[in-house]
N, C-alpha and C positions, 0 to 999 in steps of 0.2 A: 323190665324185670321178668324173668321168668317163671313160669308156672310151678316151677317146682316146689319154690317156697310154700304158695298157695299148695299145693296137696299135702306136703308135709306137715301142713297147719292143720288140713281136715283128719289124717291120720291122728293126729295126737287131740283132736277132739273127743275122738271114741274113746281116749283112757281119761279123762275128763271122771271126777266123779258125778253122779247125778245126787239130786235132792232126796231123794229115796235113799241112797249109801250114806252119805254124810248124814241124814236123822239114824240110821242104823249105826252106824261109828258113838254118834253123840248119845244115845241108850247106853251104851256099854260102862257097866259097873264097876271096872276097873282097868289100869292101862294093862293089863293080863288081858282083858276083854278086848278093849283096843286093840290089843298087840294083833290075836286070831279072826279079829274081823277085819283089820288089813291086811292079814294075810288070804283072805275071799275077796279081795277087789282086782281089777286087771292093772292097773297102774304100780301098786304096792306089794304085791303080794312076792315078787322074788327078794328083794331087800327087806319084806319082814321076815322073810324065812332065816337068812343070814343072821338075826337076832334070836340069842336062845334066851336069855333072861332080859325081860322088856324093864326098859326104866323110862323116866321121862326125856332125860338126856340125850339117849337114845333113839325113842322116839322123834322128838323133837330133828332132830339130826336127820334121820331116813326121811321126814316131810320137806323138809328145808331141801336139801339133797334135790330129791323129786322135781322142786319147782327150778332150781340152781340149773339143771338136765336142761327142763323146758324151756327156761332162757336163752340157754348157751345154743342149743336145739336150732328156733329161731334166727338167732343174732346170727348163725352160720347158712340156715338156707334162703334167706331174704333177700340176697343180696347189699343193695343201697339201703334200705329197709333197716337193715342192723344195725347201720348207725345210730339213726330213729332212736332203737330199743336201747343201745346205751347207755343214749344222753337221758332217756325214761329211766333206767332202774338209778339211775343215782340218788333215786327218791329215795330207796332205803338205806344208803349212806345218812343221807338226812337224817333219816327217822333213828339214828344208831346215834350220830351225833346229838338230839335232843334228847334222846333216851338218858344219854350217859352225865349232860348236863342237869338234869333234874334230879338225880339219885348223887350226885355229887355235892348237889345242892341241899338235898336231905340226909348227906354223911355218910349215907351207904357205901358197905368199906368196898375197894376197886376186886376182890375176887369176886364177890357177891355182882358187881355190873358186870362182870368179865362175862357172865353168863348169861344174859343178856343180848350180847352183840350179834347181830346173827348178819355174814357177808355175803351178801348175794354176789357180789362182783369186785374184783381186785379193790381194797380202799384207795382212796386219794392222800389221806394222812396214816398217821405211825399210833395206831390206836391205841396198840400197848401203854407206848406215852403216852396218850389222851385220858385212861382211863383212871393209871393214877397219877395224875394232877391231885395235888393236895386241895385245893379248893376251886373254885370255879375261875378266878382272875388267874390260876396259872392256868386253867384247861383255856379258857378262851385266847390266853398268850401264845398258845402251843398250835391256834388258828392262824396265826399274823402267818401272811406268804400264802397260804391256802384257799383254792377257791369259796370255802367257807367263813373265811374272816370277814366279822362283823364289823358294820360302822361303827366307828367311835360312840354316837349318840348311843346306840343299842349296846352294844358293848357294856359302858359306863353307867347305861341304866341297869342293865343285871350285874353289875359287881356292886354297885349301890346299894342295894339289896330290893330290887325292882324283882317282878316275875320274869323268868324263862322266856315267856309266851311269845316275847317281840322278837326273842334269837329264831324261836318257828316261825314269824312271821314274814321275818325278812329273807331266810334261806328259802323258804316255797317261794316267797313273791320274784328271787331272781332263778328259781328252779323256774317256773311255769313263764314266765316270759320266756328265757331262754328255751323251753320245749316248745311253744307255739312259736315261736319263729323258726324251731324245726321246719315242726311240721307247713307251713307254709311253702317251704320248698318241695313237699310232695304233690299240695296241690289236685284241683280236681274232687272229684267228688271221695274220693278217699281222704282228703284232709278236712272235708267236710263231716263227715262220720268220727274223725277221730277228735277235732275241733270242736263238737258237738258235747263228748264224752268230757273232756278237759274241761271245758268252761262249768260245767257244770259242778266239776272239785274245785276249779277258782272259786266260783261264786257261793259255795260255802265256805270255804277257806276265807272269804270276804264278809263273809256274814259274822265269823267270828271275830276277824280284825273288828269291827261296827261298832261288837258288843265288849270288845276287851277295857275300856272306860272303864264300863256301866259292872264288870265282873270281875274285874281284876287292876283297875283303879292305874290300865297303863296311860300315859299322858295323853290325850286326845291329837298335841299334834304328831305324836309319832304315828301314832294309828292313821292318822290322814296319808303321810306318808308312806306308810306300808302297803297301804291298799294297792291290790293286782289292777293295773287301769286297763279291766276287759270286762267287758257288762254282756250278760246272759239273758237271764228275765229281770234284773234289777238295774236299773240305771247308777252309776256311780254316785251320779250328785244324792239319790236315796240312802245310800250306804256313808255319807259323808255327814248328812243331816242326821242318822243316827249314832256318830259319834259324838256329834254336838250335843245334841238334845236326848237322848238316853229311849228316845219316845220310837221302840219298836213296829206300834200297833199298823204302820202302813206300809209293810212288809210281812204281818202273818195271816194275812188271808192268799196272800201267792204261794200255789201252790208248787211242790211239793215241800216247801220250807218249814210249814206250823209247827211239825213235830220234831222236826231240827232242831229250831230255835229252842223249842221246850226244852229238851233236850240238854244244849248248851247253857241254857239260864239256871240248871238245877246241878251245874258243875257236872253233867256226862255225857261230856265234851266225847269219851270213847266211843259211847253209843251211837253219839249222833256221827261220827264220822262211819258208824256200821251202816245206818240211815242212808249216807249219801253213796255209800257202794253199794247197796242196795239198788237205787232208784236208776245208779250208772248201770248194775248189770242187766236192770229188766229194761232199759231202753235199748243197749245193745242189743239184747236177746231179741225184742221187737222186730229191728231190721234185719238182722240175721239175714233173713231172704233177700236183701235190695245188694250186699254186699260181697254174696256167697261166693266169687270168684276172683275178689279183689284183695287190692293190699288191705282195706281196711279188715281183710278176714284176719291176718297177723296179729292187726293191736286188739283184736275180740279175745284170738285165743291167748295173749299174752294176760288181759285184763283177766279170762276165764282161770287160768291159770294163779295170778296172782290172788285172786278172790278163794282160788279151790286153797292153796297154802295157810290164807289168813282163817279160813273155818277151818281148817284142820289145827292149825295154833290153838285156836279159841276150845274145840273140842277137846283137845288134849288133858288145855288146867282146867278145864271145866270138867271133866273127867275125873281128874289128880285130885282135886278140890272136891268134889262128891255136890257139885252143883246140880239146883235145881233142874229139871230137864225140860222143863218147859223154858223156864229162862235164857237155859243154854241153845234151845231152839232159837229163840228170836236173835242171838247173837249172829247166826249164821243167814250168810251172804245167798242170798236166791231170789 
């Protein structure tokens, strides 16, 4: 591969917000506020100008946009590399499909999801249809043919009136296999860096299948079966004996898990997925120096990127909403 990618990546580093801008952004008293403190940043500041009355809609749209840039940005000067990034963002298809599943499931009418959906990258399905599906057994009908169609077993358990949670379980567990056998063909100490970072979303992704039993009362052997069969700091057979026995206690002294788990067991489950990006960005940020010339500098700036989007989300309704500011502080990713 050629070096160019790699520079092109350290350029778009410097429009990176820092932690210093994003607690300046998340002070602001109103998206009025917002609007002219993005317009003082180097990244935001020409598309907030093109905005004369800020809404959230808006908003919302100029940040998304921004990361949509940096993707595409990427995916074009990587060369082989882009591939990579592809088969990566189709996690927010995912995350759009279970989004639209659960608000379906709580009767929220399809304009109100429509607003919601946020496309990072051309969909795979016809979402219009997806969204109004009258109830969940037509949305997940409207999956059959799709690389997202679910097993029958999962399928029948949420049309039964089971929880969602297994339809998330099963799309990461064949999302992240299929991404680590990606990356395997990259190889070398860049799929060691990137390998590093992944495992560590499986194995809480895994820690929540453990506890989905013990929280939400899904069948023990499906959760067996769901489980991602890649072990980080927890051996599988741990994560299996905690589906059985409900008996967490020899998994929360491993660290960095305690406050996950807490987290998860008090129903915020959001949180702790902020937790696990958290722990991903500051071990990134760690190497930084062992990788500064390599492909693994892509999936840093792609993660830095995705992280800089997901606080600026979080800033925005946290803003709208006239949330706490200290609260709003710990939301964000650093």
């Amino acid at each position: 591969m050629s070096d160019y990618g790699i520079v092109k990546a350290h350029v778009e580093k410097t429009t990176i917000l820092t932690i210093e801008e994003l607690q300046k952004l998340a002070y602001s008293q109103d998206i009025y506020e917002l609007h002219e403190n993005l317009k003082r940043t180097k990244a935001y500041a020409l598309s907030a100008l093109l905005i004369t009355v800020p809404s959230v809609r808006k908003l919302h749209e100029l940040i998304t946009n921004k990361f949509i840039e940096r993707v595409n940005k990427l995916i074009r000067s990587s060369g082989e590399f882009g591939e990579f990034i592809r088969h990566y963002i189709r996690k927010y298809e995912i995350e759009n499909i279970l989004r639209v599943l659960v608000k379906i499931r709580k009767g929220i009418p399809s304009k109100e999801i429509r607003k919601e959906i946020v496309n990072i990258t051309k969909p795979e399905i016809d979402f219009e249809s997806f969204i109004s599906s009258r109830n969940l057994a037509e949305a997940i009908e409207k999956l059959a043919g799709t690389i997202y169609e679910p097993s029958s077993e999962v399928a029948n358990s949420v049309i039964s009136g089971g929880p969602v949670i297994p339809f998330q379980f099963e799309l990461m567990q064949r999302f992240y296999l299929e991404l680590i056998n990606e990356v395997s063909k990259i190889g070398g100490f860049d799929a060691e860096i990137i390998l590093d970072s992944l495992k560590l979303e499986v194995e809480t992704e895994n820690i929540f299948i453990s506890l989905a039993p013990s929280i939400f009362g899904v069948d023990p052997d499906l959760c067996e079966r769901l489980l991602i069969n890649v072990s980080y700091k927890i051996p599988i057979h741990d994560l299996m004996s905690i589906i059985r026995t409900g008996n967490i206690q020899p998994i929360l002294h491993i660290k960095p898990y305690g406050d996950i788990i807490n987290l998860l067991l008090v129903g915020e489950d959001a949180k702790a997925k902020i937790e696990v990006y958290k722990l991903e960005y500051r071990s990134l940020k760690s190497k930084e120096v062992k990788f500064f010339v390599s492909k693994a500098y892509l999936w840093y700036i792609l993660k830095l990127s995705e992280f800089e989007w997901r606080n600026l989300r979080s800033i925005l309704f946290g803003v709208d909403f006239r949330m706490d500011k200290s609260e709003l502080i710990s939301l964000l990713i650093y």
